[in-house]
gemmi code that builds the backbone of each chain (N, CA, C; Angstrom):
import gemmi

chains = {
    "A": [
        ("UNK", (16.597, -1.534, -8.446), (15.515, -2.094, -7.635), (15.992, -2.230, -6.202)),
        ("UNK", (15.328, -1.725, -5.502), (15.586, -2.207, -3.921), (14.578, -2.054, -3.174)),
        ("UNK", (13.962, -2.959, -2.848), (13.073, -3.682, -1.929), (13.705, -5.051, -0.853)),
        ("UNK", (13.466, -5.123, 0.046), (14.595, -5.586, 1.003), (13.569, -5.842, 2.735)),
        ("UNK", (13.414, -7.255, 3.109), (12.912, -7.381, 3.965), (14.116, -8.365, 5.158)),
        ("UNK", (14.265, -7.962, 5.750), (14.895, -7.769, 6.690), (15.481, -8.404, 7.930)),
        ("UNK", (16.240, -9.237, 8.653), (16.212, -8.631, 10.356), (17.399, -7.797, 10.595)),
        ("UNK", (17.486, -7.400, 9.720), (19.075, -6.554, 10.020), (18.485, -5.463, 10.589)),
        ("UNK", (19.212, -3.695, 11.171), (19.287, -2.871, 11.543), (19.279, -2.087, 10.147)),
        ("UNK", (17.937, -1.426, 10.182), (17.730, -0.268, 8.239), (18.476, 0.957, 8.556)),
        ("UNK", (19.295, 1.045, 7.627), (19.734, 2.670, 7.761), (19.080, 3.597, 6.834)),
        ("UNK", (18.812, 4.828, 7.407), (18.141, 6.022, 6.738), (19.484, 6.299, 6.034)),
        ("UNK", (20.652, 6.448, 6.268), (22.340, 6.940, 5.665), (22.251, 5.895, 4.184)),
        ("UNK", (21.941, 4.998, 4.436), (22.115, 3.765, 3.438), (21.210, 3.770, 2.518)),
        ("UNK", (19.622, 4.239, 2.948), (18.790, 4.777, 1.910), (18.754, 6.145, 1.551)),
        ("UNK", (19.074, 6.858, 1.784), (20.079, 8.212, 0.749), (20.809, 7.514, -0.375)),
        ("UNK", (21.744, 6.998, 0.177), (22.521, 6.431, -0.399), (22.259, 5.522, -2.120)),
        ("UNK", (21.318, 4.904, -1.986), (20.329, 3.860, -2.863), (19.718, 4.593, -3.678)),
        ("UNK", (19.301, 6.167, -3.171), (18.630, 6.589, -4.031), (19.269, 7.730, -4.823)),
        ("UNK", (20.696, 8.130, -4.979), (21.696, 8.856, -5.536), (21.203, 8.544, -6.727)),
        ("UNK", (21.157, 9.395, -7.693), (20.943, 9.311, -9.486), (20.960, 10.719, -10.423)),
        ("UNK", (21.675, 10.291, -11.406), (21.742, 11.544, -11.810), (20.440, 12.273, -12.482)),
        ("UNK", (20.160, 13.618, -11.933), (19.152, 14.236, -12.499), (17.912, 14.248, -11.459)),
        ("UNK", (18.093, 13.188, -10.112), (17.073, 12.838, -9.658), (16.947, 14.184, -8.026)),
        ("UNK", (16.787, 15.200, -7.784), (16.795, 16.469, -7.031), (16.156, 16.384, -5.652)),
        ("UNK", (14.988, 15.773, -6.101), (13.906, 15.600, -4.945), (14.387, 14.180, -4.302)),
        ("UNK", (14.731, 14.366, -2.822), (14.272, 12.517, -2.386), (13.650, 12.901, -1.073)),
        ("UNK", (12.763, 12.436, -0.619), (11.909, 12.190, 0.357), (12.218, 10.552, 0.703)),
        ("UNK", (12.658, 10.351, 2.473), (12.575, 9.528, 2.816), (11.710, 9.261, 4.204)),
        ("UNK", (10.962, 8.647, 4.427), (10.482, 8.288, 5.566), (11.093, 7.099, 6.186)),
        ("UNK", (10.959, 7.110, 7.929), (11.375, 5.874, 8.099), (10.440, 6.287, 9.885)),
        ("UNK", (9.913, 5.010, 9.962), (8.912, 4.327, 10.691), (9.486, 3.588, 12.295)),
        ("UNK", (9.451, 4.203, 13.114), (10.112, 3.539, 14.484), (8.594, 3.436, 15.317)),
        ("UNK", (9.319, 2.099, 16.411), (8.263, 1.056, 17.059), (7.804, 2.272, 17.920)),
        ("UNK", (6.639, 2.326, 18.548), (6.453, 3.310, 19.478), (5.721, 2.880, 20.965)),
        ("UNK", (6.481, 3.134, 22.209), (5.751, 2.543, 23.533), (4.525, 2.639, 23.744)),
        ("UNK", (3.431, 2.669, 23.228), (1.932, 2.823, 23.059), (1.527, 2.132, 24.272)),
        ("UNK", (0.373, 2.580, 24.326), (0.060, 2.094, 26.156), (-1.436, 1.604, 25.424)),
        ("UNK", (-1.332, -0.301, 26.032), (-2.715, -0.621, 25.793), (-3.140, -1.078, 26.317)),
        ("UNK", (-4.403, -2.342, 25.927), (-4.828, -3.018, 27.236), (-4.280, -4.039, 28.026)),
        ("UNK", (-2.814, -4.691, 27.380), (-2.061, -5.117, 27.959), (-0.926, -4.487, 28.579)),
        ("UNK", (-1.005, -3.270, 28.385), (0.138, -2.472, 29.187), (0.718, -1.656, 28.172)),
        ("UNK", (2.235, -2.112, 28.662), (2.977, -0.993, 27.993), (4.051, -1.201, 26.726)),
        ("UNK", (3.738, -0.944, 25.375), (4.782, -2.116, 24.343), (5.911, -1.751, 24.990)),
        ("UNK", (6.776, -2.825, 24.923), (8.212, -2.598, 24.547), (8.799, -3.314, 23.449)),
        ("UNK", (7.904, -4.022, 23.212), (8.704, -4.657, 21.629), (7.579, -4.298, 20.573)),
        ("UNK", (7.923, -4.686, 19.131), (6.843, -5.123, 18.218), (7.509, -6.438, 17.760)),
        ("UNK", (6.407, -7.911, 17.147), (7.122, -8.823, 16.618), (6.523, -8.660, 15.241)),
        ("UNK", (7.739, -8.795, 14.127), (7.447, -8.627, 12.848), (7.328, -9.592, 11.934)),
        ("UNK", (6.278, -10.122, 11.510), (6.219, -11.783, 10.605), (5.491, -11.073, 9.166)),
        ("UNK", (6.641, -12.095, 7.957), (6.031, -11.692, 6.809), (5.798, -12.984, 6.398)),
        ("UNK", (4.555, -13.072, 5.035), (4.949, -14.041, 4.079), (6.240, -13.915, 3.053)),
        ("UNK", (7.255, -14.385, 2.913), (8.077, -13.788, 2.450), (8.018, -13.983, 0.876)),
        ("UNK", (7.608, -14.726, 0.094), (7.723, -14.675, -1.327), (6.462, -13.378, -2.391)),
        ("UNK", (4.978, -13.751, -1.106), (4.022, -12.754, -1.962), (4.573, -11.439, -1.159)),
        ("UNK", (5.365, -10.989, 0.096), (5.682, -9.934, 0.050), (6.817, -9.374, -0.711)),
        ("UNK", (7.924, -10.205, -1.198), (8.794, -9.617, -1.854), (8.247, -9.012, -3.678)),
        ("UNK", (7.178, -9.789, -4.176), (6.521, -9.783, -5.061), (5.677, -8.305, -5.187)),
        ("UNK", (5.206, -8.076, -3.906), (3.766, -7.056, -3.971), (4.701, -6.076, -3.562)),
        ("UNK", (5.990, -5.860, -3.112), (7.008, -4.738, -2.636), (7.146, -4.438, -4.134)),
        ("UNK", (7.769, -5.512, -5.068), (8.324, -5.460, -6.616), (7.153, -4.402, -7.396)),
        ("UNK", (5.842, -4.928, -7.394), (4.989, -4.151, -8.122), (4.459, -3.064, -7.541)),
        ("UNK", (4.572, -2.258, -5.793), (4.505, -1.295, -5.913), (6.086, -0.299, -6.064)),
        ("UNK", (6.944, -0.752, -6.455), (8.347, -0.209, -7.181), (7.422, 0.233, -8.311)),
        ("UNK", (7.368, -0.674, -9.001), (6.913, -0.350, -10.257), (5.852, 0.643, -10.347)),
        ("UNK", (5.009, 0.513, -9.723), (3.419, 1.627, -9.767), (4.522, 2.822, -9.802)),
        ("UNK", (5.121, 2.879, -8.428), (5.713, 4.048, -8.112), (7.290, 5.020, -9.593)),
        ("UNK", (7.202, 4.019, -9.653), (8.273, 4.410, -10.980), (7.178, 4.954, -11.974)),
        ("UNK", (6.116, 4.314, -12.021), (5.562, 4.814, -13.602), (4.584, 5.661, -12.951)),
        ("UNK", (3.903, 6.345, -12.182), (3.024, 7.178, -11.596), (3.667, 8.329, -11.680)),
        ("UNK", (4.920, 8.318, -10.828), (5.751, 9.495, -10.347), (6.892, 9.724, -10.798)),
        ("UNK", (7.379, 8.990, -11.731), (8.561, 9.492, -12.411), (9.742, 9.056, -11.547)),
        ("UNK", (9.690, 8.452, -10.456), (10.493, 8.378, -9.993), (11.914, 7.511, -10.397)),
        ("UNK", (13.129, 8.110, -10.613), (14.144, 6.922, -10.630), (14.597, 6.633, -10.004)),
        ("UNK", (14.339, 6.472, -8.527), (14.869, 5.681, -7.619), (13.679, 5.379, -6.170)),
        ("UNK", (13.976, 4.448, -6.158), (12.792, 3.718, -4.714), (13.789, 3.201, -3.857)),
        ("UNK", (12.962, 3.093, -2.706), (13.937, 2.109, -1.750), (12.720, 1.473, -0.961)),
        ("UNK", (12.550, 0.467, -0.743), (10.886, -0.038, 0.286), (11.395, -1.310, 0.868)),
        ("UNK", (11.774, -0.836, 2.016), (12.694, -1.627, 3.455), (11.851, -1.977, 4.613)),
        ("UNK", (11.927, -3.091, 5.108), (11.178, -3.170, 6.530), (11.620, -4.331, 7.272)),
        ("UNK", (11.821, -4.492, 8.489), (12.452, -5.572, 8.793), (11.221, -6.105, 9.344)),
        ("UNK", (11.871, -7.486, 9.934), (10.889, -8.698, 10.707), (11.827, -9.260, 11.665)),
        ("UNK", (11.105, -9.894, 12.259), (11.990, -9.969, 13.588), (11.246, -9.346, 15.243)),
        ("UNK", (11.718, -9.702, 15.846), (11.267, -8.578, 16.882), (12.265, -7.147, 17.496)),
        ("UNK", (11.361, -6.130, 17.040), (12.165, -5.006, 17.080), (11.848, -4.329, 18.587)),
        ("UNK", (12.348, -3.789, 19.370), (12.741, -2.765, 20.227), (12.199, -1.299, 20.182)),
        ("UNK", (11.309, -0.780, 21.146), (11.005, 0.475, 21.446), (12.334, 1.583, 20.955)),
        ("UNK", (12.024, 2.181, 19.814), (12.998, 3.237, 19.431), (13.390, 2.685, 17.775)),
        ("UNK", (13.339, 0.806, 17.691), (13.875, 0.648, 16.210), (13.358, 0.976, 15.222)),
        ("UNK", (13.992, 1.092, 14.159), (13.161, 1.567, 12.893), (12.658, 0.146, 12.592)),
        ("UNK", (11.545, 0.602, 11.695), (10.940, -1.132, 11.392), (10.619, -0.941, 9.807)),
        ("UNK", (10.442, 0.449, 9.355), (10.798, 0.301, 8.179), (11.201, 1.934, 7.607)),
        ("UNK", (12.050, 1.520, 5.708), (12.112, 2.606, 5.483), (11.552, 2.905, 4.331)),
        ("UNK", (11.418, 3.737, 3.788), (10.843, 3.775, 2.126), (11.170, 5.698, 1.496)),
        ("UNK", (11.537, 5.312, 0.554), (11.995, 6.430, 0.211), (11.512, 6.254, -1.561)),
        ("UNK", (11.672, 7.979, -1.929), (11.550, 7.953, -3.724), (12.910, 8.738, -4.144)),
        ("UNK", (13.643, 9.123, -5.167), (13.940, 9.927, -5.789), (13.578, 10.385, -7.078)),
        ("UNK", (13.155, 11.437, -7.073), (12.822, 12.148, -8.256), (13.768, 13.573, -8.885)),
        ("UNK", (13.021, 14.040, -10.650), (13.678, 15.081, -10.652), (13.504, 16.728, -9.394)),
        ("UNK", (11.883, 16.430, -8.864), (11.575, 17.545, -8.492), (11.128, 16.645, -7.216)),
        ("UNK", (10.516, 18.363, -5.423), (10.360, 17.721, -4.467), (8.549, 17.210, -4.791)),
        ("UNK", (8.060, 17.953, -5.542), (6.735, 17.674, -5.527), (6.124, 16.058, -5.693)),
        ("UNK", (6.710, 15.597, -6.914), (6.591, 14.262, -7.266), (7.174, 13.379, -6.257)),
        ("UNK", (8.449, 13.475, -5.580), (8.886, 13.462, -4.429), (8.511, 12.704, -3.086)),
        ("UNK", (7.494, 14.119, -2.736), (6.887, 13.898, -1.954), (5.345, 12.907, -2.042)),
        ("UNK", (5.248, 12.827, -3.297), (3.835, 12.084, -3.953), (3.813, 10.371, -3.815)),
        ("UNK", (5.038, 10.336, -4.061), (5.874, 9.060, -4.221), (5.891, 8.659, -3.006)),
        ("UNK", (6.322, 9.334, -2.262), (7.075, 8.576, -0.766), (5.632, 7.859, -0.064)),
        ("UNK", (4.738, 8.872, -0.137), (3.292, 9.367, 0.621), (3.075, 7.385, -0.712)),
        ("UNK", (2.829, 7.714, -1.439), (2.256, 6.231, -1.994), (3.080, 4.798, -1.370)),
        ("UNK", (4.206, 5.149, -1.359), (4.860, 3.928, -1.125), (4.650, 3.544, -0.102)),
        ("UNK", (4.623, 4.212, 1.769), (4.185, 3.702, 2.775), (2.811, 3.173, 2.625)),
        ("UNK", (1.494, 4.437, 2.288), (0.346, 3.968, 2.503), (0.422, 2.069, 1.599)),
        ("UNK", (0.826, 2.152, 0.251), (0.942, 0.389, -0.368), (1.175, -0.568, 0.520)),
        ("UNK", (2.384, 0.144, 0.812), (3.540, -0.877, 1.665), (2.030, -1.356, 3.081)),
        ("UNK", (1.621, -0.320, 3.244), (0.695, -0.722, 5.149), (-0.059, -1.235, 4.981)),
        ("UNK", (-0.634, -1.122, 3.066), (-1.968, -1.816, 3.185), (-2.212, -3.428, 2.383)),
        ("UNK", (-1.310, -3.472, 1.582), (-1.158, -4.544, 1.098), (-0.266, -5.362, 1.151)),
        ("UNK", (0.939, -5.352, 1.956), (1.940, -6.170, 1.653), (1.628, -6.969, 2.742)),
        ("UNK", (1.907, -8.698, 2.732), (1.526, -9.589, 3.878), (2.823, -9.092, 4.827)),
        ("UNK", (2.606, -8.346, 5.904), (3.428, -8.358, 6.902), (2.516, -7.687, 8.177)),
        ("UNK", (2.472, -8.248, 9.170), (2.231, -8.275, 10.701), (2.897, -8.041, 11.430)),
        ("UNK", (2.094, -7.392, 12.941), (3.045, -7.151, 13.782), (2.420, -7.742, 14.513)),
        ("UNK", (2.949, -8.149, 15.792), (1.816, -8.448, 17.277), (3.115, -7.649, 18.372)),
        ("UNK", (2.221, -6.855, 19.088), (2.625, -6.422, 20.556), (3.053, -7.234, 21.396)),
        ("UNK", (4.201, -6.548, 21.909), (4.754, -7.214, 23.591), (4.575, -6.345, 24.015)),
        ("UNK", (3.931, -6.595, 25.177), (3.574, -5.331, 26.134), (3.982, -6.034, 27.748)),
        ("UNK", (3.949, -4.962, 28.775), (4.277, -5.313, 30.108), (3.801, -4.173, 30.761)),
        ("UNK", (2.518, -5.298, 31.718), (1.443, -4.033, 32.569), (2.290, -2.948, 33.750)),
        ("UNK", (1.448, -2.440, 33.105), (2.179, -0.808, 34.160), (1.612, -0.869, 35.437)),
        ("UNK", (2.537, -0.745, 36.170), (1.838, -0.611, 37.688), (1.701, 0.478, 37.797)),
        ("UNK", (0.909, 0.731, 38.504), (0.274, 2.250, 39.264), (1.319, 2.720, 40.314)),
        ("UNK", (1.517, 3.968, 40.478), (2.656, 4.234, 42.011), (1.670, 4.109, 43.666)),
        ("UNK", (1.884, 3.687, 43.956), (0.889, 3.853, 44.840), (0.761, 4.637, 46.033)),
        ("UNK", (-0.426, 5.712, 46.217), (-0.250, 6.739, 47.010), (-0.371, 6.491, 48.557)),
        ("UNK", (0.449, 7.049, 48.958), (0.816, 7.693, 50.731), (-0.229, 7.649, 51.149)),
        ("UNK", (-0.813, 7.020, 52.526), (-2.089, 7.235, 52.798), (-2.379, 9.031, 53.542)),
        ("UNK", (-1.107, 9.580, 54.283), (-1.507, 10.633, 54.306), (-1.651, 12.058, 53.278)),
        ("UNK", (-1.180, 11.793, 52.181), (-1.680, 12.521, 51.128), (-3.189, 12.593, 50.559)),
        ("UNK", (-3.605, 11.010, 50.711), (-4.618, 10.253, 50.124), (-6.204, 11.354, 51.336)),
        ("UNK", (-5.617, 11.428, 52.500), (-6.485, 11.665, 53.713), (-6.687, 13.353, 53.591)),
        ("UNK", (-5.485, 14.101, 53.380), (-5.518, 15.704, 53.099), (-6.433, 16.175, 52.001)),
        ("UNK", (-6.406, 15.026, 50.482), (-7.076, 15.681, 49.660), (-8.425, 15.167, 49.848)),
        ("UNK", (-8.931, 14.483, 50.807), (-10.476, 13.926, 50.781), (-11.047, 14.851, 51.820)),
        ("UNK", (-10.476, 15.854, 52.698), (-11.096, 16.620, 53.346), (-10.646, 18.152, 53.057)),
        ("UNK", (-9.760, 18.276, 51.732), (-9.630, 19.657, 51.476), (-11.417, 20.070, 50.828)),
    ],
    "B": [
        ("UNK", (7.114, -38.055, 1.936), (6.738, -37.784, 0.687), (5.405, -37.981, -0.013)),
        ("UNK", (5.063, -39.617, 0.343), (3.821, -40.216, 0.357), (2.098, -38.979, 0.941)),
        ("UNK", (2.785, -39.041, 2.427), (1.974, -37.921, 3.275), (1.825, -36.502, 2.588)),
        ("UNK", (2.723, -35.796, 2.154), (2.196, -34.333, 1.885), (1.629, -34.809, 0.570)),
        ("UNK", (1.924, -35.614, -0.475), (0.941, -35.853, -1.273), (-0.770, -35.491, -1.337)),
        ("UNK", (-0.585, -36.407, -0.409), (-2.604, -36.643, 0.395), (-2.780, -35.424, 0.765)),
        ("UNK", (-1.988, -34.762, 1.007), (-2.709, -33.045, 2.009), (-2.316, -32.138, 1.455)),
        ("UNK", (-2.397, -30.862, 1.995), (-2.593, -29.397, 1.820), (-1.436, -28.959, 2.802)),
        ("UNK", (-0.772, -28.101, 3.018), (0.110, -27.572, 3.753), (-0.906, -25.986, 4.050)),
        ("UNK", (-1.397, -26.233, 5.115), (-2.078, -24.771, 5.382), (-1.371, -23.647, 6.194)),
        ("UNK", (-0.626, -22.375, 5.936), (0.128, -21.517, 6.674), (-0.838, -20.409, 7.418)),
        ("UNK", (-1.072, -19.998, 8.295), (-1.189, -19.410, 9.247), (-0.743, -18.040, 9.721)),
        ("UNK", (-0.743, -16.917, 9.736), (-0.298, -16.001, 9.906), (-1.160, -15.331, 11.351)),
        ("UNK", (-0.201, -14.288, 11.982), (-0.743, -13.541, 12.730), (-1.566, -14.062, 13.745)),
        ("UNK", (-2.865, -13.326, 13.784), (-4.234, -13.270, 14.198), (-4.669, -15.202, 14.308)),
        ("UNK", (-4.108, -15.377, 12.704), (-4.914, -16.878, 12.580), (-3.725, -17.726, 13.221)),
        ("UNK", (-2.344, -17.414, 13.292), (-1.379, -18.480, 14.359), (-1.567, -18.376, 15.514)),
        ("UNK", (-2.074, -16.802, 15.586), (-2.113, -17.120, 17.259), (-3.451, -17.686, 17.663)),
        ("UNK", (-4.294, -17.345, 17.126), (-5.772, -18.713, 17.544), (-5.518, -19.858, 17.908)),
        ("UNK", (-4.684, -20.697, 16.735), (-4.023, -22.072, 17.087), (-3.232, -22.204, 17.872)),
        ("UNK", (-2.168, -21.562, 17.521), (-1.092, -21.707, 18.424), (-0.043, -22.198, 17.686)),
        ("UNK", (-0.390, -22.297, 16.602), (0.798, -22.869, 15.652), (0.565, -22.135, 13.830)),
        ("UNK", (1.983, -22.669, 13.308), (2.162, -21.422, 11.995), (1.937, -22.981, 11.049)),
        ("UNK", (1.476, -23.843, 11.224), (1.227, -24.785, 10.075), (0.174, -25.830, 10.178)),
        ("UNK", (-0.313, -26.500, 9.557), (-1.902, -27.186, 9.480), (-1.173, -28.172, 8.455)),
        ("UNK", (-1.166, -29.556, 8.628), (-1.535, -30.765, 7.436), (-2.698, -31.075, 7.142)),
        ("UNK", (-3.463, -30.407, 5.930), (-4.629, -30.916, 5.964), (-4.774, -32.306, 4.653)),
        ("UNK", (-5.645, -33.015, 5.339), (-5.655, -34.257, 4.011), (-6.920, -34.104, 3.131)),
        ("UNK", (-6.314, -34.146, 1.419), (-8.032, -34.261, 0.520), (-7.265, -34.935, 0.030)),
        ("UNK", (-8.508, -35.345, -0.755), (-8.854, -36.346, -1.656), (-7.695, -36.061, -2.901)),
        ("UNK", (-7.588, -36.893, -3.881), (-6.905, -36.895, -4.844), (-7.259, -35.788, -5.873)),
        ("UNK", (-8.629, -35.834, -6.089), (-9.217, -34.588, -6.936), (-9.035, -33.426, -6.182)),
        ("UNK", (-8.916, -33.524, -4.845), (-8.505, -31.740, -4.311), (-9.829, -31.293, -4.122)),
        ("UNK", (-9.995, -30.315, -3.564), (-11.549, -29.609, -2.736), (-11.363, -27.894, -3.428)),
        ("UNK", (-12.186, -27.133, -3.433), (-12.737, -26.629, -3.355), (-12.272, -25.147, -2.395)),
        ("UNK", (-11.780, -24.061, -2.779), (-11.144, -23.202, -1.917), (-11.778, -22.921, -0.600)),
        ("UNK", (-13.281, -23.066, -1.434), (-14.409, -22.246, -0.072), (-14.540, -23.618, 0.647)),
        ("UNK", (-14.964, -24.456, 0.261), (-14.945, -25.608, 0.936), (-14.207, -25.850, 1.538)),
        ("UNK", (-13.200, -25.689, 1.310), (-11.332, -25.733, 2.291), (-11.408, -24.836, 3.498)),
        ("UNK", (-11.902, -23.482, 3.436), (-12.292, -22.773, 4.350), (-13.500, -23.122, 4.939)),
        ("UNK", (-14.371, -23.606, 4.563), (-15.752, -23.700, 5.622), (-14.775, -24.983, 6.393)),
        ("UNK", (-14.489, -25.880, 6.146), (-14.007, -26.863, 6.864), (-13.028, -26.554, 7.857)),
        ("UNK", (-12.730, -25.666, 7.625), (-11.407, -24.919, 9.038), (-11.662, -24.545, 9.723)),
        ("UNK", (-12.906, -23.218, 9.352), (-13.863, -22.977, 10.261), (-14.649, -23.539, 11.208)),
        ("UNK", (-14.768, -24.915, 10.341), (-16.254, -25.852, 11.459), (-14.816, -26.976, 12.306)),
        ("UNK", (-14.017, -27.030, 11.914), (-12.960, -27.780, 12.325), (-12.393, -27.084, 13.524)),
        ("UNK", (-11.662, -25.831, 13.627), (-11.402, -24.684, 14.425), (-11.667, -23.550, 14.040)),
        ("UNK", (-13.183, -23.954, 15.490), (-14.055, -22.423, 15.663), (-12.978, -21.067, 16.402)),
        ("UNK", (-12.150, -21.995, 16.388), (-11.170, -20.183, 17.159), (-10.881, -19.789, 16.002)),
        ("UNK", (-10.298, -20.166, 14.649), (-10.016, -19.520, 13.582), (-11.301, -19.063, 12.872)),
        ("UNK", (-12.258, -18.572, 13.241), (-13.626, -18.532, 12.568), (-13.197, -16.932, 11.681)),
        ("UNK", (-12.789, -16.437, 13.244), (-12.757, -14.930, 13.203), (-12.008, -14.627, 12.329)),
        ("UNK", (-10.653, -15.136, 11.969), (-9.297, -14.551, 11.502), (-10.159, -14.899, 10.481)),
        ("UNK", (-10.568, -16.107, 9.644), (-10.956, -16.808, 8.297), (-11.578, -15.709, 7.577)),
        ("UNK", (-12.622, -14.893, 7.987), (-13.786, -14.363, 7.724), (-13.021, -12.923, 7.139)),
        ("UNK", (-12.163, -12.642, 8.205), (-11.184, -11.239, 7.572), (-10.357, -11.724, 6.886)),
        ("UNK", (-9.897, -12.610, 6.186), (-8.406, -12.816, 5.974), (-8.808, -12.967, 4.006)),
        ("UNK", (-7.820, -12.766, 3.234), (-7.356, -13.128, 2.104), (-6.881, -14.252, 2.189)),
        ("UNK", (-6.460, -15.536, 0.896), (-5.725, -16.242, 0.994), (-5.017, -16.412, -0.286)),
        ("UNK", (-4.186, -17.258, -0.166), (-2.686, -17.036, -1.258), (-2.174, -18.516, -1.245)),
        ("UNK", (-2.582, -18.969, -3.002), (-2.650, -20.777, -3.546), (-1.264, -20.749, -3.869)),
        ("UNK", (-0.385, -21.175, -3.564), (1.037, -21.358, -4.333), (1.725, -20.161, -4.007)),
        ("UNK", (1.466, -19.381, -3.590), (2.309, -17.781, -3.291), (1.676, -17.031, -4.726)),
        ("UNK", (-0.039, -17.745, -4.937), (-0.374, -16.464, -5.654), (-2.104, -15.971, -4.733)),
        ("UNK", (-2.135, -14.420, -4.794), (-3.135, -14.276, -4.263), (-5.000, -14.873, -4.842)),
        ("UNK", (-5.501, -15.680, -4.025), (-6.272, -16.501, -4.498), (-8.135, -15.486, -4.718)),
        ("UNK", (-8.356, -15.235, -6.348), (-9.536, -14.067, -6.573), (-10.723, -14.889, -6.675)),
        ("UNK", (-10.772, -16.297, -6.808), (-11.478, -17.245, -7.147), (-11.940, -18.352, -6.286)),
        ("UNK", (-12.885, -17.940, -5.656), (-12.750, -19.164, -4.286), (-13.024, -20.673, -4.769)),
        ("UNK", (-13.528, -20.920, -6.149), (-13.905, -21.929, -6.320), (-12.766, -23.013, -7.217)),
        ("UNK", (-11.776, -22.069, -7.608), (-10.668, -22.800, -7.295), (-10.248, -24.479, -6.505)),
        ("UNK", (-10.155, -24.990, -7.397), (-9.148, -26.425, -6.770), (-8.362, -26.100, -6.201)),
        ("UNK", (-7.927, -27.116, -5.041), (-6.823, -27.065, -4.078), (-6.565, -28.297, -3.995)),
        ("UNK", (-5.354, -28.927, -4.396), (-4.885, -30.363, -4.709), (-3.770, -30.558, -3.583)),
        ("UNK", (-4.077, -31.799, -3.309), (-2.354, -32.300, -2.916), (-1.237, -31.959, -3.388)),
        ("UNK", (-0.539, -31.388, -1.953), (0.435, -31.243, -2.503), (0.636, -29.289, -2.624)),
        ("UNK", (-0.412, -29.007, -2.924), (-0.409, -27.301, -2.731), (-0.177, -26.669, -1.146)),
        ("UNK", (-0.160, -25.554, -1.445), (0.181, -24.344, -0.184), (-0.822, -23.692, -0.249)),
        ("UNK", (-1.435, -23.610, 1.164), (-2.935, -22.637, 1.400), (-2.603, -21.774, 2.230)),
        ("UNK", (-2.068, -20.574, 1.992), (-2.124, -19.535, 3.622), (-3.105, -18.890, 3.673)),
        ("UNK", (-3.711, -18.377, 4.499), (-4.213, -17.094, 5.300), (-3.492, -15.728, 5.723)),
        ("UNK", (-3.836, -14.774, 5.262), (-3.653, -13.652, 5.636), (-4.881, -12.995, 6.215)),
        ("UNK", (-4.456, -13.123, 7.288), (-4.862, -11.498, 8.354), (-5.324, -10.373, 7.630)),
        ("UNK", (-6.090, -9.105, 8.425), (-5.599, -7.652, 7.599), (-3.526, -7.772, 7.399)),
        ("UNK", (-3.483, -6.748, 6.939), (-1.822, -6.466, 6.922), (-1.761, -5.535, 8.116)),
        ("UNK", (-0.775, -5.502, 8.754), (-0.218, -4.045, 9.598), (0.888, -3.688, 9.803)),
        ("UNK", (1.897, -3.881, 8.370), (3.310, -3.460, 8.205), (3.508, -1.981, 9.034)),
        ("UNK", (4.922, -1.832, 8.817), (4.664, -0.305, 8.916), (5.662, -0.162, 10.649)),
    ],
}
model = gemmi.Model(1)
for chain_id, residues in chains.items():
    chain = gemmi.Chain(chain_id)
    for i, (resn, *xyz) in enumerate(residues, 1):
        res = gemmi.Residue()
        res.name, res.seqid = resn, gemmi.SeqId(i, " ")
        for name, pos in zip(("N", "CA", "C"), xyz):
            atom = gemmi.Atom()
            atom.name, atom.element = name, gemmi.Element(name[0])
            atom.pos, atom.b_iso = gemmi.Position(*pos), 0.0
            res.add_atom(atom)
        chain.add_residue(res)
    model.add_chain(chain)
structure = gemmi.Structure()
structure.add_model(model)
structure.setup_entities()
């Protein structure tokens, strides 16, 4: 079993690792980094990550399980930290191992969409407004009478 | 000890902490305990900034997800709110 919520630093090396088993061929891992998205408050540079922590460690547990008995899989990994993470951090990882890539890939694809849609965990944006550069007035004067 | 007796410990997440401004609520009932929906209309008419989050949100009695709004809520229990989710 490994499901694992977080403020540590997730390694993709470490979930390989978790999901080693014999017989198991296929592993598909995904892993999820913060991204500078430009909104109406500007520009992220952080994400802040808040869980409930007992019904999420719970609803992580039973989609292990879906995912074991759907897809055959013998090995999961469904990681995500909390905390406030940094433009570039991973924020989560999730991986399957199976015998083959097909199931594999079936697995992995279930475990994020679960993981995004049901597990109590939030983010809220830090953002910081972008200034504009502001133009030269004689540039500004050339292109209004070209 | 006396005090959380009389009340509800209401948790807050997200959307619905940041309305308030805070991740916890003492609410006080009665000895017989209220009513899930009733617990929520009263939060609502109590703080109209949480109207919004209330209306989207799930909630979760003891750290179990709550399918039954008519559910008792006694002294002494845990009421959170959940937001949508947006792990990931």
């Amino acid at each position: 079993m490994s499901v694992r919520l977080t403020d540590r630093t997730l390694s993709v090396a470490g979930a390989m690792r978790a999901l080693e088993g014999p017989g198991l061929g296929g592993v598909v891992v995904f892993a999820g980094r913060v991204r500078p998205d430009r909104g109406r408050a500007g520009r992220v540079f952080a994400l802040d990550y808040e869980t409930h922590r007992a019904p999420a460690l719970r609803r992580l547990a039973a989609i292990e399980r879906d995912a074991r008995a759907r897809f055959g899989a013998g090995r999961v990994v469904l990681w995500h930290r909390v905390g406030r993470l940094k433009v570039g951090e991973v924020s989560v990882v999730v991986g399957a191992a199976c015998a083959h890539r097909a199931a594999a890939f079936d697995a992995a694809r279930f475990l994020i969409d679960e993981l995004k849609a049901s597990v109590p965990i939030w983010k809220t944006e830090r953002a910081r407004p972008v200034r504009r550069p502001r133009r030269r007035p004689g540039r500004a004067r050339a292109r209004s009478t070209g | 000890m006396t005090r959380r007796r009389s009340r509800v410990v209401i948790l807050l997440f997200a959307s619905a902490r940041e309305a308030l401004g805070r991740r916890t609520l003492d609410w006080p009932v009665s000895p017989d305990g209220v009513r899930a929906d009733a617990l929520v209309r009263a939060l609502a008419r109590t703080y109209p900034r949480l109207g919004l989050a209330l209306r989207a949100s799930r909630f979760v009695h003891n750290g179990e997800y709550l399918h039954d709004l008519s559910t008792p809520i006694r002294p002494g229990d845990e009421f959170a709110v959940h937001p949508p989710y947006g792990g990931g």
